[in-house]
C-alpha positions as CSV (number, residue, x, y, z in Angstrom):
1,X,-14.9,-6.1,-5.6
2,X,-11.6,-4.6,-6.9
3,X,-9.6,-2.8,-4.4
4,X,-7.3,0.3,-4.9
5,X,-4.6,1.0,-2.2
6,X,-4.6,4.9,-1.8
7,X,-1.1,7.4,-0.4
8,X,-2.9,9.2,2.5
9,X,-1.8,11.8,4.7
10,X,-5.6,12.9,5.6
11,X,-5.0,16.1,4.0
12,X,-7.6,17.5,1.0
13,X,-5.8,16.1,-1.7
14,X,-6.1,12.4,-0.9
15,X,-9.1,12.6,1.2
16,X,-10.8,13.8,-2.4
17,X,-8.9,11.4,-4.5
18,X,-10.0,8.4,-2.3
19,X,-13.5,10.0,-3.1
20,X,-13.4,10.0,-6.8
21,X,-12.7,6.1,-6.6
22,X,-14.6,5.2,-3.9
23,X,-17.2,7.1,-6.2
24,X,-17.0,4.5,-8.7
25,X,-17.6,1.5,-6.6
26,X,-13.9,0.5,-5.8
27,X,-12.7,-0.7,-2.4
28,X,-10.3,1.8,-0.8
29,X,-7.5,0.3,1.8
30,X,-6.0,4.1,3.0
31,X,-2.1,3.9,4.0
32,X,-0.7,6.5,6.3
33,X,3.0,6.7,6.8
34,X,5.2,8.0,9.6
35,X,8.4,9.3,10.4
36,X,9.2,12.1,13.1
37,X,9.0,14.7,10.2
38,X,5.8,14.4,8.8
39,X,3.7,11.9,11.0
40,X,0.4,12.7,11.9
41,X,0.0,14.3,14.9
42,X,-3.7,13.6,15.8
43,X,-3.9,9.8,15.0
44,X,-7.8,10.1,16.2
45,X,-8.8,12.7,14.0
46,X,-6.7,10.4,11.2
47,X,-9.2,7.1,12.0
48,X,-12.2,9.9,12.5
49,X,-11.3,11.1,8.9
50,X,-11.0,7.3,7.5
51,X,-14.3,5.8,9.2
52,X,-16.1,8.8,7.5
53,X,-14.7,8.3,4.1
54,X,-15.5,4.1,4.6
55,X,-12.5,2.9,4.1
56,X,-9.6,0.6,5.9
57,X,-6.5,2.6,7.4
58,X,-3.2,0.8,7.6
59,X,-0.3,2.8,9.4
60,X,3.1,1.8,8.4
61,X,6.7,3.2,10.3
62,X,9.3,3.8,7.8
63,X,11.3,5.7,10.1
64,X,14.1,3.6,9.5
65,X,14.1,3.0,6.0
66,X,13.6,7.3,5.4
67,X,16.4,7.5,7.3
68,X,18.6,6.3,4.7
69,X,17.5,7.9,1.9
70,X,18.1,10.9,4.2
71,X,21.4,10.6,4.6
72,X,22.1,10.0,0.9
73,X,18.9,11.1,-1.7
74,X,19.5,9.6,-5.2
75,X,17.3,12.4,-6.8
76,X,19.1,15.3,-4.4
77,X,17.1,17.9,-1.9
78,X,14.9,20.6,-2.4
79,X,15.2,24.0,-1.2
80,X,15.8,23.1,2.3
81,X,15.9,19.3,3.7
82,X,13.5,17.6,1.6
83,X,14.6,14.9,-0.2
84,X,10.8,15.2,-1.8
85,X,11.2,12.7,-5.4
86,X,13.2,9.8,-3.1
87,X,10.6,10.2,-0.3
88,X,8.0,9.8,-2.4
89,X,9.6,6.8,-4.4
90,X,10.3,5.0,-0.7
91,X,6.0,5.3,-0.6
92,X,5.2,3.6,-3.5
93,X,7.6,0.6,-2.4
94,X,6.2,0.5,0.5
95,X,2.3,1.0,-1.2
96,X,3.2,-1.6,-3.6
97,X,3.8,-4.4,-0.7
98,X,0.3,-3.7,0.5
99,X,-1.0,-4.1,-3.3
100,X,0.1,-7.7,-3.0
101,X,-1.0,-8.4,0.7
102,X,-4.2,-6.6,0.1
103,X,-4.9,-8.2,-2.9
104,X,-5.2,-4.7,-4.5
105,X,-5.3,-4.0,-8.3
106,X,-3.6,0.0,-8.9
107,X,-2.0,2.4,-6.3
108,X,-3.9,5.6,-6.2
109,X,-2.4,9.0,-4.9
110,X,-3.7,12.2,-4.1
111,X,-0.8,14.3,-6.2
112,X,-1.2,17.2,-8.0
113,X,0.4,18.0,-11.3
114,X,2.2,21.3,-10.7
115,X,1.6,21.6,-7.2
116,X,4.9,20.8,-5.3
117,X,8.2,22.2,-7.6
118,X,10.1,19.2,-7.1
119,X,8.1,16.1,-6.6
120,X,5.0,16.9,-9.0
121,X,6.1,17.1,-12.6
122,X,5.3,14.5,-15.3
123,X,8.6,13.6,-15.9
124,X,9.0,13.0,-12.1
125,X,5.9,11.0,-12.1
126,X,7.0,9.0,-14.7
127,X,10.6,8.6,-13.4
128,X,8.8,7.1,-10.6
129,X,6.9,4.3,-12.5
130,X,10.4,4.0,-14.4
131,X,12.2,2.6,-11.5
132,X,9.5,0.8,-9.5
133,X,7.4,-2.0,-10.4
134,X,4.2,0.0,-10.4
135,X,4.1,1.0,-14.4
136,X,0.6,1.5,-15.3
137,X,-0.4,1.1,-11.9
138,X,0.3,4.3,-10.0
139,X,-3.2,6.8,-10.9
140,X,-3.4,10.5,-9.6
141,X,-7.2,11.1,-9.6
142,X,-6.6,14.7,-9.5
143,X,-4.6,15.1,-12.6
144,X,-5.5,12.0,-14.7
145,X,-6.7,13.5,-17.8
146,X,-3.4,15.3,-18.1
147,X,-1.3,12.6,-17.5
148,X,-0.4,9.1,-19.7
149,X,-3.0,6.4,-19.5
150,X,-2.5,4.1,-16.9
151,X,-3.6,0.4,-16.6
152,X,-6.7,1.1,-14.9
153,X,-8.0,3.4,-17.5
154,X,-6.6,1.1,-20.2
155,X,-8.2,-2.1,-18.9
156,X,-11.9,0.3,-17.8
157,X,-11.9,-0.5,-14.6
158,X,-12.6,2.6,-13.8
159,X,-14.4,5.4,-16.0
160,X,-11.9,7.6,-17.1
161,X,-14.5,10.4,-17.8
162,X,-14.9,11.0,-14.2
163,X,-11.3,12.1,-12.9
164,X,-10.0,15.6,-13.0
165,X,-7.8,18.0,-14.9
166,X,-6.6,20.1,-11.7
167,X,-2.8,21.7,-12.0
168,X,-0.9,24.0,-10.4
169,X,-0.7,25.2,-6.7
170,X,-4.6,26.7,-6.2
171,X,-6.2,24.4,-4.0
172,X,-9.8,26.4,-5.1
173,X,-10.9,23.6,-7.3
174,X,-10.5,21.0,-4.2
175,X,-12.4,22.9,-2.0
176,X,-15.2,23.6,-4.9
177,X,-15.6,20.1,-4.5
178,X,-15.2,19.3,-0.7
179,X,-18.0,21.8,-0.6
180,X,-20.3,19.8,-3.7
181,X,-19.6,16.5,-1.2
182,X,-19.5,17.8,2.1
183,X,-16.4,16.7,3.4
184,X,-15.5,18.6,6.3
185,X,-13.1,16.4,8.1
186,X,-9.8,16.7,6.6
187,X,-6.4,18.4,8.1
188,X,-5.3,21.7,6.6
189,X,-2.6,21.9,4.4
190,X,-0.7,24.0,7.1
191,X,2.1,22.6,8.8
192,X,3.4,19.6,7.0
193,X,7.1,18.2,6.0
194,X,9.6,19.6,8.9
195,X,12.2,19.2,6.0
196,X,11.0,21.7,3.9
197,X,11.0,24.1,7.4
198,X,14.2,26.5,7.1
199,X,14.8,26.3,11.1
200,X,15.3,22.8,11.0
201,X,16.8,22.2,7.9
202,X,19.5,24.1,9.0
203,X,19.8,22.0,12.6
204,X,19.4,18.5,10.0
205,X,22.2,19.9,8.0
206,X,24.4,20.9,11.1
207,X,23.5,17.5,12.5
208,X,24.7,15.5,9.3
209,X,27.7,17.6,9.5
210,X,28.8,17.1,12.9
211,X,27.1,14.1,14.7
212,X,26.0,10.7,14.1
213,X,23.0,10.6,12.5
214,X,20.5,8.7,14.8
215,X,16.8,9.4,15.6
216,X,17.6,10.1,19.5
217,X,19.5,13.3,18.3
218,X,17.0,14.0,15.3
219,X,14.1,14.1,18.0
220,X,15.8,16.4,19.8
221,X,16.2,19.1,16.6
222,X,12.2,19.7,17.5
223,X,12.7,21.8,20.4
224,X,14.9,24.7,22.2
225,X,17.0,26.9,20.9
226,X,20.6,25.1,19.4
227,X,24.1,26.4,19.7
228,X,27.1,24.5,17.8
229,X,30.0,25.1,20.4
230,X,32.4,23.0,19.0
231,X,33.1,20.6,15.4
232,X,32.8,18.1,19.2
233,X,30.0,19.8,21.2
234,X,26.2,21.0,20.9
235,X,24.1,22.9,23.7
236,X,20.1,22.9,23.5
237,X,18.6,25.3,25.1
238,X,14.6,25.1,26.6
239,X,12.2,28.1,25.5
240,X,9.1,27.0,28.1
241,X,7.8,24.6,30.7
242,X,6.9,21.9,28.2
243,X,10.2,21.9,26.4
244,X,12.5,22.0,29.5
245,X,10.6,18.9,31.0
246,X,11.1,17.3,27.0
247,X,14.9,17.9,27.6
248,X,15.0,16.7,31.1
249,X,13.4,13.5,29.9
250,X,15.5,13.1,27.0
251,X,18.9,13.8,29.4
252,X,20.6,10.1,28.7
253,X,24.3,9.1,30.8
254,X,26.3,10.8,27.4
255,X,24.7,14.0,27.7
256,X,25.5,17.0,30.1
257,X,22.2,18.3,32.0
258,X,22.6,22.2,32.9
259,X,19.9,23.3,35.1
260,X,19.9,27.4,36.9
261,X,20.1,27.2,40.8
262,X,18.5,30.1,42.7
263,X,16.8,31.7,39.7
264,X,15.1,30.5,37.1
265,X,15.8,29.5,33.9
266,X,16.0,27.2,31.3
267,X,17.2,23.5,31.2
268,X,20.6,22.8,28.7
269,X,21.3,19.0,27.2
270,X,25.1,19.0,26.0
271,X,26.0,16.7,23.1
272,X,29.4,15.3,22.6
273,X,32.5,16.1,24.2
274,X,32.8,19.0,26.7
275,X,35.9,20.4,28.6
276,X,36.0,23.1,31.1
277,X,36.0,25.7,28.9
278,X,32.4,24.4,27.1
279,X,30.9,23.5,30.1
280,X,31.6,27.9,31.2
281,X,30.3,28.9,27.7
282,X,27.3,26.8,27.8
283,X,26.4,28.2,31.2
284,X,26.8,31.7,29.9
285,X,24.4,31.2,27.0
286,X,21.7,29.4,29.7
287,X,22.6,32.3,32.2
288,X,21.5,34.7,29.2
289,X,17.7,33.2,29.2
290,X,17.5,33.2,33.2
291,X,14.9,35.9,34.7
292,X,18.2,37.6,36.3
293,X,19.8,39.5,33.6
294,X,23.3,40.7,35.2
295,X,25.7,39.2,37.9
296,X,26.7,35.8,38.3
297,X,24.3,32.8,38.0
298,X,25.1,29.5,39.4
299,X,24.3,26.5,37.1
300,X,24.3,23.1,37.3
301,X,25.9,20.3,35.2
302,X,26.0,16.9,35.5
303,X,27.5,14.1,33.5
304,X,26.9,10.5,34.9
305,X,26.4,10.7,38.4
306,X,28.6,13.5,38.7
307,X,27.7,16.9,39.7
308,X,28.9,19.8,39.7
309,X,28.1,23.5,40.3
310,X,30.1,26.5,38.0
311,X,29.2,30.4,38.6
312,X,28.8,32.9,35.5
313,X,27.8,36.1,33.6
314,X,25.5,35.7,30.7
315,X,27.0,35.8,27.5
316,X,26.6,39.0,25.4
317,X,23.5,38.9,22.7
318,X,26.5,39.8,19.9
319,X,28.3,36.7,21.0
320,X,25.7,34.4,21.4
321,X,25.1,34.5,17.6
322,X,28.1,33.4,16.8
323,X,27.0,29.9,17.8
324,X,23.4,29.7,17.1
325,X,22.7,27.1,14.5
């Protein structure tokens, strides 16, 4: 049987391009990838979504490899963080491995034409055939009949006839069809790349600017509030329960834990280098999320195994601005 390996994130899109192969009696091997920005938060529902459609699911980090084209994107950024065309050129390397291992003929994907500004245009798509090994070999279900030929169409090893014509950003066509087959068990299109989020773009750009660029720092742009103090120094700030215990946990010997004595109030992680002076502002801002509002607070900070105990007013709402990334 001939076997297609198929880009899936378990959303609509690739769940119903899977289906229009699988339709036409060609082995499916799913691959899912992950990086902390756009991994798959439910990895049960993902295998739930998988078993239903029949096919194999293969997870594969690339984490480290994203991390690179991160720093430095060939094809630039979008509107925020998102360095969509590169991304999506470091899948279909990583697809293309899996077509050999697999012994899988074409590379399906469940892309739109039209949908995404940066990433799906047909001169995009055919820059990425351009400068991979994957020429002919890359098919968008979805949009086939307005795109080139590929191999598989070519060759008939799959009917042509049956693909789609969809383009542009309605999804009303997809769930015409979800409906027609019904396929219920798919994740919204909600949510998504954290890159493309404005919040923390702005905390990967700071990040970039000021710190080295490692995933133990990159984790930590998902939660609290974030203050740049200093070109040297960084203060996150917890907003609940869960996050304070996230920043307790991630409180390593280089970074300065601030913790409220005698009221309460929110955990701080420091980053980088701070002096007297940093240590007082970052207990003002903590002091200005504490239940007391006015008067002296006394917060804790610790560095190593050393600990130490500092009094102070919260800092003024104007101020505080001035250092919120």
């Amino acid at each position: 049987m001939m076997k297609a390996v198929a880009l899936f994130s378990g959303g609509l899109d690739s769940v119903l391009a899977i289906k229009l192969i699988l339709e036409q009696g060609i082995e499916v091997i799913a691959v899912n990838f992950v990086t902390p920005f756009f991994s798959v938060q439910n990895r049960e529902k993902l295998k739930k979504i998988a078993i239903d459609l029949g096919v194999e699911l293969e997870t594969v980090d690339i984490k480290d490899e994203y991390l690179e084209v991160l720093k430095s994107p060939r094809y630039g950024y979008g509107k925020n963080f998102n360095p969509c065309v590169d991304c999506r050129m470091l899948m279909f390397k990583e697809a293309e491995k899996l077509l050999n291992s697999k012994k899988a003929s074409f590379i399906i994907s469940g892309e739109v034409l039209g949908q995404r500004p940066m990433s799906q245009r047909k001169n995009v798509f055919g820059l990425m055939e351009k400068t991979s090994n994957l020429k002919g070999l890359i098919l968008r279900p979805l949009s086939a009949k307005l795109l080139p030929l590929t191999i598989p169409e070519k060759e008939n090893w799959i009917n042509k006839e049956k693909l789609l014509d969809i383009c542009g950003r309605s999804r009303k066509i997809q769930i015409d069809l979800a409906r027609k087959w019904n396929l219920e068990n798919y994740f919204s299109t909600a949510g998504g790349c954290l890159l493309t989020e404005v919040v923390f773009s702005r905390r990967m750009k700071d990040l970039l600017k000021y710190q080295e660029f490692c995933w133990d720092s990159i984790n930590l742009l998902k939660i609290g509030r974030h203050f740049r103090l200093s070109s040297q120094a960084k203060l996150v700030v917890g907003r609940d329960e869960q996050e304070n215990n996230l920043l307790i946990k991630s409180a390593k010997k280089d970074r300065v834990c601030f913790e409220p004595i005698e009221v309460k109030g929110p955990i701080g992680i420091g980053e980088g280098d701070f002096d007297d002076s940093l240590i007082s502002l970052a207990a003002q801002i903590i002091a200005r999320y504490c239940d007391q509002k006015q008067g002296a607070m006394k917060i804790n900070h610790r560095l190593f195994a050393k600990r130490e105990q500092i009094e102070v007013e919260a800092i003024d709402d104007n101020q505080i601005e001035k250092f919120r990334i």
